[in-house]
C-alpha positions in Angstrom: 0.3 18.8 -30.3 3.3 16.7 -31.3 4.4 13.3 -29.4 7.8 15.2 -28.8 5.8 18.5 -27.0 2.7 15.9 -25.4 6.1 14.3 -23.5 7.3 17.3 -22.9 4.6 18.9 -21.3 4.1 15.7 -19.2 7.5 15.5 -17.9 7.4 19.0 -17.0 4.1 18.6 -15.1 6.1 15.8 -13.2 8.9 17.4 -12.6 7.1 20.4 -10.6 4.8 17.9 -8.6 7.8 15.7 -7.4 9.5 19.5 -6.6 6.4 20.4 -4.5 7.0 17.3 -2.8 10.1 17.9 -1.6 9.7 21.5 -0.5 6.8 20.9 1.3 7.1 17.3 2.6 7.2 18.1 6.4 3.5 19.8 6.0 1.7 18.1 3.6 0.7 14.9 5.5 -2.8 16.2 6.7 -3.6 17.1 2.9 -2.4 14.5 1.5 -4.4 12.1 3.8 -7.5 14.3 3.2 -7.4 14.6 -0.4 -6.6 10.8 -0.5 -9.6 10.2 1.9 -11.8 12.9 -0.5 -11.3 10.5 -3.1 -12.3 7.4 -1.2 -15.6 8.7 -0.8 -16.7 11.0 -3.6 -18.4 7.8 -5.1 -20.5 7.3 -1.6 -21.3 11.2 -1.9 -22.6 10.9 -5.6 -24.5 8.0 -4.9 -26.3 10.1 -2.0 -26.8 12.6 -4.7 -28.4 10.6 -6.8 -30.6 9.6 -3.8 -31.7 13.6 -3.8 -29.3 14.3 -1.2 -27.4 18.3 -1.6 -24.1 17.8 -1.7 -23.1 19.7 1.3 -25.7 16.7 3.0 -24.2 13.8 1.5 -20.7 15.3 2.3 -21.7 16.0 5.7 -23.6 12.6 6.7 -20.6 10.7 4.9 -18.2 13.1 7.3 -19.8 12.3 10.6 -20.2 8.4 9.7 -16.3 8.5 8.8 -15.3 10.3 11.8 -17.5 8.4 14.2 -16.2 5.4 13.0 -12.4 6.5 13.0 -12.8 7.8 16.5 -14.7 4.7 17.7 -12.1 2.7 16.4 -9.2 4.8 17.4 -10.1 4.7 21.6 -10.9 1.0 21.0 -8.6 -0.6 19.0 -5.4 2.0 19.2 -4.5 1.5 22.6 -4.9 -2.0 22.7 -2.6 -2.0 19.6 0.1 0.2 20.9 0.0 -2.1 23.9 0.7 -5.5 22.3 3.6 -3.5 19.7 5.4 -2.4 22.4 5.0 -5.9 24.4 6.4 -7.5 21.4 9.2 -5.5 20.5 10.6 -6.0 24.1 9.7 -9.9 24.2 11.6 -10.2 20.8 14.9 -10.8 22.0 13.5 -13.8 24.6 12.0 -15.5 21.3 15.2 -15.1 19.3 16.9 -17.2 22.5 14.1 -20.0 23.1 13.9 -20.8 19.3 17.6 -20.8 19.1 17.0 -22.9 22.1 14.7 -25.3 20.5 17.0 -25.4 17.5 19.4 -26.7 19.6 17.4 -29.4 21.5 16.7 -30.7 17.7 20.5 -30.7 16.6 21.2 -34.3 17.6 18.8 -35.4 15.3 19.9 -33.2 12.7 23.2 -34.1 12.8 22.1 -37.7 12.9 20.4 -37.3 9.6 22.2 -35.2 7.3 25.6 -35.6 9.3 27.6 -33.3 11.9 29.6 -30.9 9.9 26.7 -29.9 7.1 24.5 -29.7 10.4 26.6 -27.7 11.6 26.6 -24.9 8.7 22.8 -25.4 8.8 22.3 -24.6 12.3 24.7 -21.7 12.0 22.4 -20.0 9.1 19.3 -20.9 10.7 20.5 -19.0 13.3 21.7 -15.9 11.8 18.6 -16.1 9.6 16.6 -16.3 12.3 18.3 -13.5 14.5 18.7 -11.1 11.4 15.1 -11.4 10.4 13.3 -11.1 14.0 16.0 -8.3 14.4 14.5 -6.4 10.7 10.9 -7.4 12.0 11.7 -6.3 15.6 12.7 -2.4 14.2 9.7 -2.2 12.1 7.3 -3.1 15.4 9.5 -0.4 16.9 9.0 2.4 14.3 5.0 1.5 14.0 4.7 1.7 17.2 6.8 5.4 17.4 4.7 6.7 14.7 1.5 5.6 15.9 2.7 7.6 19.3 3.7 10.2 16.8 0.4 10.3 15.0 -1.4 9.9 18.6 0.6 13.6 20.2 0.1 15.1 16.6 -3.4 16.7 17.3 -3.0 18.8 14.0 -3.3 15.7 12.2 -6.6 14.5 13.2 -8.1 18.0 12.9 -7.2 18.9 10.3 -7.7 16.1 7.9 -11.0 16.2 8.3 -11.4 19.9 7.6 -9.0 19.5 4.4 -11.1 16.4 3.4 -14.9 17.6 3.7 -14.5 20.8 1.6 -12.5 18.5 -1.1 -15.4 16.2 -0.9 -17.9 19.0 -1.0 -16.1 20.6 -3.8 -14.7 17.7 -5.7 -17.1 17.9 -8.7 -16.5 21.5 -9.2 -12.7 21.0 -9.1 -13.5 18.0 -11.9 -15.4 20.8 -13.8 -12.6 23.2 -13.6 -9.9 21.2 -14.9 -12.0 20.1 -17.8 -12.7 23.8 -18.7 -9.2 24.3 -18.7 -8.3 21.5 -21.3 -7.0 22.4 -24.5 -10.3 22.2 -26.9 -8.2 20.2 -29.8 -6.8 17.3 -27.8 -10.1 17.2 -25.6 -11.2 13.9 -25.7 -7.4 12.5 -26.3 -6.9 14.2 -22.8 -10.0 12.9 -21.1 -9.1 9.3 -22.2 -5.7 9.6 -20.7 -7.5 11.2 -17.4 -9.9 8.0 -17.6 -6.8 6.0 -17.3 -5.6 7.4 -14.5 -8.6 7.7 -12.6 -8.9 3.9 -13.2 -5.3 3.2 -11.7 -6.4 5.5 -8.8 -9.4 3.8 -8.0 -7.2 0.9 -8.1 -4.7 2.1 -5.8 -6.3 4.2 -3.1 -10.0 2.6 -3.1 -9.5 -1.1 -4.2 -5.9 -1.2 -2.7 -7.3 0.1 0.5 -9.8 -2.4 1.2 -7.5 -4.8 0.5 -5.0 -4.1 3.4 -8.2 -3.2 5.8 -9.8 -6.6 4.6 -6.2 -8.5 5.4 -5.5 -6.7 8.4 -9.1 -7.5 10.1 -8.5 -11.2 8.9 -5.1 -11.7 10.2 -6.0 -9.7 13.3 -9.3 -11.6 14.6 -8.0 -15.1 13.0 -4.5 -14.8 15.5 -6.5 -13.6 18.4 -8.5 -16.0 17.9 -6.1 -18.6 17.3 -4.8 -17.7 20.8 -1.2 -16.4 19.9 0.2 -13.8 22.3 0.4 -10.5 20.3 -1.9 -12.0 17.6 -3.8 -8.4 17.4 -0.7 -6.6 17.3 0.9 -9.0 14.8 -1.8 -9.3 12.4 -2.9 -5.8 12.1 1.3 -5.3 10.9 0.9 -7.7 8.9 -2.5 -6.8 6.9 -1.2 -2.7 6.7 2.2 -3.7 5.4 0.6 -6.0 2.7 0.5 -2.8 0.3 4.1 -3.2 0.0 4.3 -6.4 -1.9 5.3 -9.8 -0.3 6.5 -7.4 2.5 3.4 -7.8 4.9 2.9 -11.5 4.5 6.7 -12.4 5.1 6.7 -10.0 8.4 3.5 -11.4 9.2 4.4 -15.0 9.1 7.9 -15.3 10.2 6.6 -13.4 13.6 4.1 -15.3 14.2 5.4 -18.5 13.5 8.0 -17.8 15.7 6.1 -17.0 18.1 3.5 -19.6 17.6 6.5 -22.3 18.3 7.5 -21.1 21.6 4.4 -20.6 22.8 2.9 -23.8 21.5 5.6 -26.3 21.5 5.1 -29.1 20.9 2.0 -28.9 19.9 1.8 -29.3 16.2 -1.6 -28.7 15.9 -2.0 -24.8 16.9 1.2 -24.6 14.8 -0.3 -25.5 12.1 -3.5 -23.5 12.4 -1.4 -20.5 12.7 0.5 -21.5 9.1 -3.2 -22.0 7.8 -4.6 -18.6 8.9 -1.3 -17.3 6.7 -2.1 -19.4 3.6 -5.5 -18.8 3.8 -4.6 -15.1 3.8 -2.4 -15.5 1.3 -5.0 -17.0 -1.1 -7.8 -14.6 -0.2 -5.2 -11.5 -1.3 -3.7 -13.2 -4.6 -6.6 -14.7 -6.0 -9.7 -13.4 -4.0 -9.0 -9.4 -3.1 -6.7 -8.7 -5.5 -8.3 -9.4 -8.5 -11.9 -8.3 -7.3 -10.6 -4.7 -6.0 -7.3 -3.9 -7.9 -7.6 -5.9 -10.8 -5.1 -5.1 -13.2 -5.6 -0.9 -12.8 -2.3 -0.7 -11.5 -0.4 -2.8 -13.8 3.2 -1.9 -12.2 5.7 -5.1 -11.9 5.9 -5.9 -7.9 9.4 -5.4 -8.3 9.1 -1.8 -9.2 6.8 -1.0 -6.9 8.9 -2.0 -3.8 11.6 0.2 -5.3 9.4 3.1 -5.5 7.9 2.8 -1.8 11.5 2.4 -0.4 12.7 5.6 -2.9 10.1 7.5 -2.0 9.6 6.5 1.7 13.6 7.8 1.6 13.5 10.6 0.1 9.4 12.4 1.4 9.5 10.3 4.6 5.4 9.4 5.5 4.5 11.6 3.2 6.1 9.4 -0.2 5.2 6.1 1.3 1.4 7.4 0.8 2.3 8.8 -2.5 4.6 6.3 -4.2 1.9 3.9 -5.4 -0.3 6.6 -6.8 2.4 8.3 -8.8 3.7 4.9 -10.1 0.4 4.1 -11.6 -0.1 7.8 -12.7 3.1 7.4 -14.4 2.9 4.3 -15.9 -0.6 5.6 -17.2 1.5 8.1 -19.3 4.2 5.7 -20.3 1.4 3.5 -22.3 -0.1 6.7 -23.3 3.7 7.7 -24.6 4.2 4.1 -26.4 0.6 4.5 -28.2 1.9 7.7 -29.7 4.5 6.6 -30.5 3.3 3.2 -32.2 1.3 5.7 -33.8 3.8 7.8 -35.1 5.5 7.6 -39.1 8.5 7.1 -36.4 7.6 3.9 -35.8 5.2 2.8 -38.7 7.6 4.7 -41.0 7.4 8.2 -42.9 4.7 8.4 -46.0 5.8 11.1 -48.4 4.0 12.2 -51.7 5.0 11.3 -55.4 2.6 12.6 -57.8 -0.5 12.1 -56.1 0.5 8.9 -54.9 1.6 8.0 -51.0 4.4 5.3 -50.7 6.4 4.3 -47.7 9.7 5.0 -47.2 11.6 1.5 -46.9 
């Protein structure tokens, strides 16, 4: 198979799945979250195996622990959650005001210091800063908390994710098998490499990606509550499941709460400061700690690209492409490298060798 037909054939495969997408976006939540959670735990289920479990038993003792523990966490944590979002979103505004308050009791000083006209300016930006970005972080709290209502009154949803995941899980070896059957006997192992590499970029994305916001999001969460900050559940848990949009969760995260940790705690420096700590700390553990240990470098997609392809996707497939934009990125970018080695490989690139009497020479 030629570089030219390999791309081809790749393309077209894209093409189609990114098609299915889009007609079937407004149903495809439930499988999308199963097969994504199928994933997640098909190394638990081998691992049973391998303990001389079946695999209907390890499929159903993994099943019941995961929806015990969803369930368990849903009636406990959930309400409490929806509670503190919707207590923030409507204290927002009374924040925006003290702090603009505040600003102003400082101004004297200000203007004392760097003088009254570039004072001015400054206070003027702070301001508009500060409004614009409580205001952004103000709609997001809004539409978490509508689609975790949303989520809550969809009861198709929670049944039927678990349905769609535990015959994926049961199955998931088989479906392995079948693929693999189906690959073209020539290209076999090229094909399996290339499906290694993906696999790799999914483990990275959907298992080591989602530890890393559930790791974040329980530190952030107990840390601010904790720390004593009103809303500190509600705040924290934003800001650890928005952290799989890069930068994105720890900006959210830390502009809210210090906001909110200086009008509640002025002037007391000292809690102030421990809420900026819990945030570098954070911000350590994910970058050099989390990151590295769970993702690694599987992914290997520039931040920047990333963030365009959650906000694309999130756009265009609503719920639906913000769970899939990661996963395609790194399936994609797994083919692009796969594309450049053919290509490297190539007498289109390493030039065209032609015979002259028995003798190969390169064309110049």
């Amino acid at each position: 198979m030629s570089l030219q037909n390999q791309v081809r054939a790749w393309l077209i495969i894209l093409a189609v799945t990114v098609l299915a997408l889009w007609v079937f976006r407004g149903i495809l939540l439930p499988f999308v979250v199963g097969m994504a959670l199928a994933y997640l735990l098909d190394p638990i289920a081998d691992k049973l195996e391998s303990w001389k479990f079946s695999r209907f038993w390890a499929t159903a003792v993994i099943m019941i622990l995961a929806v015990t523990l969803f369930v368990g966490a849903f009636f406990l944590v959930v309400p409490l959650l929806i509670q503190q979002l919707a207590g923030l979103a409507q204290r927002l505004p009374g924040y925006v005001s003290e702090l603009q308050d505040l600003a102003n009791q400082w101004s004297p000083a200000i203007y004392e210091f760097i003088g009254a006209e570039r004072a001015s300016q400054v206070q003027n930006a702070l301001a508009d800063m500060l409004q614009n970005g409580l205001g952004i972080a103000g709609n997001i709290i809004s539409q978490l908390m509508q689609s975790s209502l949303a989520i809550v009154n969809v009861v198709g949803l929670l049944v039927i994710t678990p349905v769609v995941a535990f015959y994926l899980l049961l199955d998931w070896d088989n479906m392995v098998a079948a693929v693999d059957r189906l690959l073209p006997r020539k290209h076999l192992d090229e094909i399996r490499d290339v499906f290694k590499e993906m696999d790799l970029a999914m483990a990275g994305v959907i298992r080591g990606q989602f530890l890393v916001v559930v790791t974040l999001a329980a530190f952030y969460g107990i840390a601010l509550t904790v720390a004593g900050l009103n809303f500190g559940l509600a705040i924290g848990l934003t800001a650890g499941f928005l952290s799989f949009i890069p930068y994105v969760g720890f900006l959210v995260g830390f502009l809210l709460s210090i906001g909110v940790a200086i009008v509640q705690f002025w002037p007391d420096w000292i809690m102030i400061a421990v809420i900026f700590a819990i945030f570098i700390i954070g911000q350590f553990l994910e970058g050099n700690v989390l990151y590295p240990k769970l993702v690694g470098s599987s992914i290997g997609v520039h931040p920047v690209w990333l963030m365009f392809a959650l906000f694309a996707f999130g756009l265009i497939f609503g719920t639906v492409g913000l769970l899939l934009a990661v996963p395609l990125v790194a399936i994609t970018n797994v083919m692009i490298r796969f594309g450049v080695r053919k290509y490297q490989e190539s007498p289109l690139y390493q030039g065209a060798e032609e015979n002259n009497g028995g003798k190969t020479k390169s064309t110049e």
